[in-house]
Structure formats: C-alpha cells, structure tokens
C-alpha positions as CSV (number, residue, x, y, z in Angstrom):
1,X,243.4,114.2,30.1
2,X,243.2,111.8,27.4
3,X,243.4,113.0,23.9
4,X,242.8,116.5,25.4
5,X,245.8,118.7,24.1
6,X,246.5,118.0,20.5
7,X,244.6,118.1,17.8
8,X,246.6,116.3,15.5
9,X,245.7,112.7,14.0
10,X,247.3,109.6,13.8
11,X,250.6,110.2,12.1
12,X,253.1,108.3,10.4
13,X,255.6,111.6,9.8
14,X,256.6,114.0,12.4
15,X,254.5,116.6,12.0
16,X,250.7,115.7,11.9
17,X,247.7,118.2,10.8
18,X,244.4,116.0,9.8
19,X,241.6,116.1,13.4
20,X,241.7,113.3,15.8
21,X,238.6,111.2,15.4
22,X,236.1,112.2,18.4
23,X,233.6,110.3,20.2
24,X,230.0,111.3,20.0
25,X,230.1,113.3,23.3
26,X,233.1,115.1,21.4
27,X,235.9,114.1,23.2
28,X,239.2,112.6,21.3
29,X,239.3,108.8,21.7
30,X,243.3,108.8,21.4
31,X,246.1,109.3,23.4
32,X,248.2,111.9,21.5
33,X,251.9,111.0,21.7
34,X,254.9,112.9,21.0
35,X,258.5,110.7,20.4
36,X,261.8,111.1,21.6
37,X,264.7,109.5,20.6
38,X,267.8,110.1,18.6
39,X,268.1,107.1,16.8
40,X,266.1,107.8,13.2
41,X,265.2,103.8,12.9
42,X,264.1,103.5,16.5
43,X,262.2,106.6,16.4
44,X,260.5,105.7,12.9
45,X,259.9,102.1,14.3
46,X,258.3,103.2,17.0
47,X,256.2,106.1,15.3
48,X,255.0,103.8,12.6
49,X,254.0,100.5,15.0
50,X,252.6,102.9,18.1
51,X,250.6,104.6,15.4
52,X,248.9,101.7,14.5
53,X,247.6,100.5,17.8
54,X,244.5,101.4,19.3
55,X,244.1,104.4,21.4
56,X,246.8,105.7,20.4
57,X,248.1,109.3,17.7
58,X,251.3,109.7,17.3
59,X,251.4,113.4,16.7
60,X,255.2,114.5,16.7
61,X,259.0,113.1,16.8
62,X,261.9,114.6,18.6
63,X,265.4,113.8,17.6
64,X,267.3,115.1,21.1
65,X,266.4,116.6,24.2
66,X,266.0,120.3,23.2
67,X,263.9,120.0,20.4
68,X,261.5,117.2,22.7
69,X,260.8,120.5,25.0
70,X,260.3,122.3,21.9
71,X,257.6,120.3,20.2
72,X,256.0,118.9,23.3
73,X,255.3,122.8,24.4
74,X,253.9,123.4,20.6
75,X,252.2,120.1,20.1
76,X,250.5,119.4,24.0
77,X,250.1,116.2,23.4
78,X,249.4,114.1,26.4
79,X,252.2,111.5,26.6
80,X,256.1,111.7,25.4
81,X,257.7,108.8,25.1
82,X,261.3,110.0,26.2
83,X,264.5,108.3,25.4
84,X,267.0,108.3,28.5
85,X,270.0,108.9,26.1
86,X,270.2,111.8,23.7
87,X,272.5,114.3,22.4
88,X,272.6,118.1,23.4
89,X,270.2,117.5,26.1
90,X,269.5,114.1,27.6
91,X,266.0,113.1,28.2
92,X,266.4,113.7,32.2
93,X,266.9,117.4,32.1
94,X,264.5,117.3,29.4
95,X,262.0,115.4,31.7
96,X,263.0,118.3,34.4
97,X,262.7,120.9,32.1
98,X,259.5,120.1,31.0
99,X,257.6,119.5,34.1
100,X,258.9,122.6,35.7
101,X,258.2,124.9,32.8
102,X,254.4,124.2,32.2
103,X,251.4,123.8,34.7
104,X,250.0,121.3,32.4
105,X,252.6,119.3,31.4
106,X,252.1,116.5,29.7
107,X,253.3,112.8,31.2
108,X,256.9,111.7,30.3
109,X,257.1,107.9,30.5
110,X,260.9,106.7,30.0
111,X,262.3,104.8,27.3
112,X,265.7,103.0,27.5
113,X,267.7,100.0,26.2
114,X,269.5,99.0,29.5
115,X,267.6,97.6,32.6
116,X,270.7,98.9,34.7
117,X,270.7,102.2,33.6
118,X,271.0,104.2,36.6
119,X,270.0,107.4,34.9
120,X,266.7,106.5,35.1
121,X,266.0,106.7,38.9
122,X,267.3,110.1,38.1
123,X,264.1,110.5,35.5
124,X,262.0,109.0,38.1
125,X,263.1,111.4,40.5
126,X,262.6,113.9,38.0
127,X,258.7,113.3,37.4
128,X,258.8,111.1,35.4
129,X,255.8,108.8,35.2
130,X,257.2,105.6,34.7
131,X,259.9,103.9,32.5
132,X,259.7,101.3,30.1
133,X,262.2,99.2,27.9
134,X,262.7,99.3,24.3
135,X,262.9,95.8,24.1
136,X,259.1,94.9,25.5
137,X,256.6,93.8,22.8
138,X,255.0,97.7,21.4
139,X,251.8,96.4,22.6
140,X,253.2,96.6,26.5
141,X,254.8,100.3,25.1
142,X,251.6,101.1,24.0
143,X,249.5,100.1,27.3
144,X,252.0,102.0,29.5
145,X,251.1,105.2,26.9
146,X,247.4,104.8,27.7
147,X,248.1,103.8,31.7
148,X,249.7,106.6,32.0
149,X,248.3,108.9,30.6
150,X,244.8,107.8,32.3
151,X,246.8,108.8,35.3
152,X,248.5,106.2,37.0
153,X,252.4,105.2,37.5
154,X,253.8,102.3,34.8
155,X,256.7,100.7,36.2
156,X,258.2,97.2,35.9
157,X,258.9,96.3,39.4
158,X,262.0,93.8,38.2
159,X,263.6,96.0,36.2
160,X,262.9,98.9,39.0
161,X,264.8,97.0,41.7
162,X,267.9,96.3,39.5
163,X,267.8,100.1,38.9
164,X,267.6,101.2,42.4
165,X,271.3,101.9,43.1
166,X,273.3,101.9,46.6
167,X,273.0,106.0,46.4
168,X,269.6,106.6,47.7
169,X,267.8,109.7,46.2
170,X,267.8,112.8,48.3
171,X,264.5,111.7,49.8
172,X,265.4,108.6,50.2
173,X,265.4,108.9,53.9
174,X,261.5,110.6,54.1
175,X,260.0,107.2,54.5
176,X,261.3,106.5,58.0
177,X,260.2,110.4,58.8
178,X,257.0,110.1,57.7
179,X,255.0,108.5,60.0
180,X,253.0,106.8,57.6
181,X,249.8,105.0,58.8
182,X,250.1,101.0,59.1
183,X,247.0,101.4,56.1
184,X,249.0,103.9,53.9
185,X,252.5,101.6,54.4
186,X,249.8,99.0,52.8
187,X,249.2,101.1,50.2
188,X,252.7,101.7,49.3
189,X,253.6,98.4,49.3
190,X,250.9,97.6,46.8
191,X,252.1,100.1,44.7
192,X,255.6,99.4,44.7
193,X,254.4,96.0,43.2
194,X,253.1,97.6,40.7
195,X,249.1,97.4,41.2
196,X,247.0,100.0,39.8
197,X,244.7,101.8,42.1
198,X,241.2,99.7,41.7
199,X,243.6,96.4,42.1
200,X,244.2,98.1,45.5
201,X,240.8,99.4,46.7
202,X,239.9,95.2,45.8
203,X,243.4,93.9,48.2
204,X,242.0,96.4,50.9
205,X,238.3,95.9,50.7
206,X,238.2,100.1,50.2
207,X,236.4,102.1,48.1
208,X,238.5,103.4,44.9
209,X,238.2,107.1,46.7
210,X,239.8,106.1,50.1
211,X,242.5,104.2,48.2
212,X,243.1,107.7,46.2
213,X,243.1,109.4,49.6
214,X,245.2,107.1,50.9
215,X,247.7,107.8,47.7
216,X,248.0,110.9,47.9
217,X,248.6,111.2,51.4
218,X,251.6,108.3,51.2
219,X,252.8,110.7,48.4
220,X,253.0,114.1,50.3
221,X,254.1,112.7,53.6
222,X,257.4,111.1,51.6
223,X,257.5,114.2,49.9
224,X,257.6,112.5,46.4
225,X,257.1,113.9,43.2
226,X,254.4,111.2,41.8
227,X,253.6,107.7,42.5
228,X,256.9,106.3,40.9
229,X,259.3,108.5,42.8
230,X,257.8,107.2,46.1
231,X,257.8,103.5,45.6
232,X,261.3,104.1,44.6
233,X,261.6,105.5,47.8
234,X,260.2,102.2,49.2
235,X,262.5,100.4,47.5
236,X,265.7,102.2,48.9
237,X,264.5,102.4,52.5
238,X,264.1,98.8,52.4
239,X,260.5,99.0,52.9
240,X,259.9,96.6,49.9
241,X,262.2,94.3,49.5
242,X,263.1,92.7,46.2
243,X,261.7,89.4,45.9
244,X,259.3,90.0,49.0
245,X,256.0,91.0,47.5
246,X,254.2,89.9,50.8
C-alpha cells in the first residue's frame, strides 16, 4: 500500500504536483500523507517537519473535517493524519465518512492534544487505525505514519487505558461471546500491549502467517472493525487490565 495512491512529492504547501521519487523496481519509496487540522501553525508545523523525515510526502492539508474527505478522495494518499477536533465536521465523522465511502480508503491515524479525550475511542471505533498525541517527538508521529500505513495498528497503550471510559462501546460485550481460543486470547493480549505482529509470532514461537491467522480470526469473532477497535474491546471487558501486561 505504501506510496501507492498519490503521485504527488514531498510538499511543503498544500497542494503538491512534482513525482514521488521511485525505487528501481518502480515503486514510490514514500508514504504519501494528507493533514488535518484546523489550527494553521499546527498544521504548517507539522507539514513542514513530517515532510522532512524519511519515508515520508506530505502531499495535501485539510483545514476541517469536510474539506479532509474532500482532498483525501482527490489526493489517495495512503495515510491522513486526522485532528480529533475540527470545525463543520469533526475528524470522527470524517474518519466514518471516509472509510464507509471508498473501498480503498486510505488509513486514518488520530491526532489530538488531550490523552483524556474520550472522542477518540469514538475514532477508534470508527476505523480508525490508531491515535497519536500532538505532543510526542514528530519522529514517533512520523513512525506511526509509516506503521500504519505498512498495515498494522499504532496505539499508545498508556494513553489508550486513560481513554477507555466507563461507557463500553456497543461491542464491548463481544469478547465474553466470542469464544475465543486460549491461543487467540494470547494474541489479543499481545496486541493490546501494543506488539506488532512479528514481535508476536517471536512471544508465541509461531510463524508470522499463523499469528496473522490468528489476528484475523480474534478480529471477526469480536466483531471489530481493525486491530485497534478490538484491543479496546479488551481493555473494556477487562480482559487486559491496566498495569497487567502479563
């Protein structure tokens, strides 16, 4: 998926035209990024500092929620980098708007200011791929970009716990239906601590297949969206338990 739906270059302005730099086989070496948020100086900040690291083209801005569905359905690119918090439509129902409205939409990884914002278990629950904060150092913003974009879930499981509110999500109550295996509750667990999915084919002494197997079957039986809606899941049945990693 990778650098597969723009082909607009690095930019430093919101609307980029120049060709991605390829690899020999062809194929763009960037992660194409599109940026939501409706604070200029956060937004420029972030354009200008993501642009410059590696692996990653910055290839459009989005001031609010309505215009984010509007470029990220002309631009493609592969990531947006979606602020929680914007005016006319707030990156939630753009997250849900976007997901539902394209067969190949591209990952949404969250962006907010507040680690107690409960509007992001919303996002999650949404699709979302995975949150981070606007506070982290850009080179963590930048690896959850590429992270997820390769695929997996990017979630910081302290921040996560402190988001998961007393209201459980309205399949919050799957896990105890599921009738998960004692090797896919394994999995879960792992997940919900944040490992990727060769860290858990090493704990489990499984090859990376069975552990993606193993994934995907924890993920339909709790009826989750993606990998981050269902070890929030975990998290409100009480399956992980803050503090427990064991």
């Amino acid at each position: 998926m990778i650098g597969s739906r723009a082909s607009a270059a690095v930019a430093t302005g919101p609307d980029a035209s120049a060709a991605i730099t390829t690899d020999p086989a062809g194929a763009s070496s960037f992660t194409t990024l599109l940026i939501a948020d409706d604070d200029e100086v956060t937004r420029s900040g972030l354009r200008t500092l993501l642009a410059m690291q590696p692996g990653i083209a910055v290839v459009g801005e989005a001031a609010d929620g309505i215009e984010a569905v509007e470029r990220a359905r002309q631009l493609r690119p592969d990531v947006v980098l979606m602020d929680v918090r914007m005016p006319r439509r707030n990156g939630i129902e753009a997250t849900r708007q976007l997901l539902a409205g394209s067969a190949d939409p591209p990952k949404i990884v969250m962006i907010t200011t507040f680690e107690s914002d409960d509007h992001v278990t919303a996002a999650l629950s949404a699709g979302a791929s995975g949150f981070v904060l606007k506070r982290l150092p850009v080179a963590k913003i930048a690896e959850a970009v590429r992270v997820v974009a390769a695929g997996e879930a990017i979630l910081f499981p302290a921040a996560l716990r402190q988001m998961v509110t007393a209201r459980p999500l309205a399949s919050a109550q799957a896990l105890p239906q599921a009738a998960l295996t004692a090797r896919e509750e394994e999995v879960l667990r792992l997940m919900a601590t944040g490992r990727s999915n060769p860290d858990i084919a090493e704990s489990c002494r499984v090859s990376l297949e069975t552990v993606k197997t193993h994934v995907g079957n924890v993920l339909t039986k709790l009826g989750a969206q993606n990998r981050t809606h269902a070890v929030v899941i975990a998290y409100e049945t009480g399956l992980v338990v803050p503090g427990v990693t064991g």
